[in-house]
N, C-alpha and C positions, 0 to 999 in steps of 0.2 A: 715831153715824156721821155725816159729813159730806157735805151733798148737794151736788151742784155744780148751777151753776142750769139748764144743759140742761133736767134733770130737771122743771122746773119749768113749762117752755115750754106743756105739754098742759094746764093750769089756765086757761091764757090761750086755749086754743081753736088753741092752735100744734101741729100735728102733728108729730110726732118719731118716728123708726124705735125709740126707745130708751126707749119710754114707762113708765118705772119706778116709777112708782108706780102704773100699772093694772097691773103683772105684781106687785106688792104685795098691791092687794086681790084677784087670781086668786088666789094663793097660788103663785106661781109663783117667787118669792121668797122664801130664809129672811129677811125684815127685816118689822120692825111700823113702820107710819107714826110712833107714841111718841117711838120711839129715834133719830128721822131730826133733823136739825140745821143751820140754815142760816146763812151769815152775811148783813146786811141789806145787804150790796153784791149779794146773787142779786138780790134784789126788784128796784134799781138796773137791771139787768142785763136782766131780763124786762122791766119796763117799755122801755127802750129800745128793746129786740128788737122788742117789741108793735106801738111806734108807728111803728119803719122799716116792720112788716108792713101798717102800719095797719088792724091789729086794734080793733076797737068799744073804745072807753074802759071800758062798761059791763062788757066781761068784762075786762078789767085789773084794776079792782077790785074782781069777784068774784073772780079769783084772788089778790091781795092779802088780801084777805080770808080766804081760805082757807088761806092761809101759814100768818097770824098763828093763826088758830085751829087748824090742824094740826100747827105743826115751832115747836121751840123757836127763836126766830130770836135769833142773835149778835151782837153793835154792829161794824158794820167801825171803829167809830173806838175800841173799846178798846186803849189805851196799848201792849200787851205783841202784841197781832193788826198793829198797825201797825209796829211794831219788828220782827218777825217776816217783815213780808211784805215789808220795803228787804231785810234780808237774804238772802230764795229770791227776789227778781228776779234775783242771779245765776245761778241756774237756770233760771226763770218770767220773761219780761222785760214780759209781758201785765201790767198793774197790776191787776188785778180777778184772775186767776186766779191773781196772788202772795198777795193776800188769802184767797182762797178756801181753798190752800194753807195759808197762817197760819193761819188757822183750827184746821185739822186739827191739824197741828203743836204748835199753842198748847195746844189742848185733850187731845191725844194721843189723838186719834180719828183712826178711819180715815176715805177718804174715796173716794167713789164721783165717774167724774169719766169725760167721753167727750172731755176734752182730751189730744190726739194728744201735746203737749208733755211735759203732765205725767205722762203714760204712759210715752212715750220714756222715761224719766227715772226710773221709780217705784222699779227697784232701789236707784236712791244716795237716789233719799229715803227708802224703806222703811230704808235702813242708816243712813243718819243722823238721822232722827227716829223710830224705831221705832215706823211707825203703815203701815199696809197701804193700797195704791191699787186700786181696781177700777174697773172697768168694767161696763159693764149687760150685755155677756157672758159675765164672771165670776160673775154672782152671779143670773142666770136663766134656769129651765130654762123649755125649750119642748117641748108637746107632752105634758106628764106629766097 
């Protein structure tokens, strides 16, 4: 499954309503951190966020760190991920969220994502690339 980098924000000490990978290790989620998959434009992504927050460097790259060593992370510049993602900017016009997309698509993984776009939208790409979109409300319960 494909993370999108939201998910990724609370490694960096960035709080998020959508904190999915603590409702991971609650067990509040069927997903194992194992099976979770990033592409290296998330990293990109976090750190930018980090420094407009101006978040300590030092935890940037303990969360870097903690990628690498937890999720299988993806190349944004492999060949067929980058062909993929000029193609869904006619859906996705975000260049980072058409990769992220790519990704899923390329690899025919689902992909877990609190982009309102790509949400909007998840029926025609569930039908045209037969891979499922969720959201951290689809895929956590609360309270159990």
């Amino acid at each position: 499954m494909i993370l999108d980098s939201t998910y990724l924000l609370p490694l960096a000490r960035i709080a998020i309503d959508t904190d999915l990978l603590a409702a991971i290790i609650k067990r509040e989620a069927d997903l194992n951190l194992e099976d979770l998959t990033i592409n290296s434009i998330s990293i990109f992504e976090l750190q930018a966020k980090a420094a407009k927050l101006k978040v300590p460097p030092e935890y940037v790259v303990e969360a870097v760190e903690a990628i690498f060593n937890a999720f299988k992370v993806e190349p944004f510049h492999k060949p067929e991920i980058i062909e993929a993602s000029y193609r869904l900017r006619k859906l996705i016009p975000d260049y980072i969220d058409s990769v992220v997309l790519a990704t899923a698509t390329t690899l025919k993984e689902d992909l877990i994502t609190e982009d309102s776009l790509i949400l909007a939208k998840a029926e025609a790409i569930e039908n045209e690339y037969s891979i499922n979109i969720f959201s951290f409300k689809d895929l956590v319960r609360k309270g159990e």
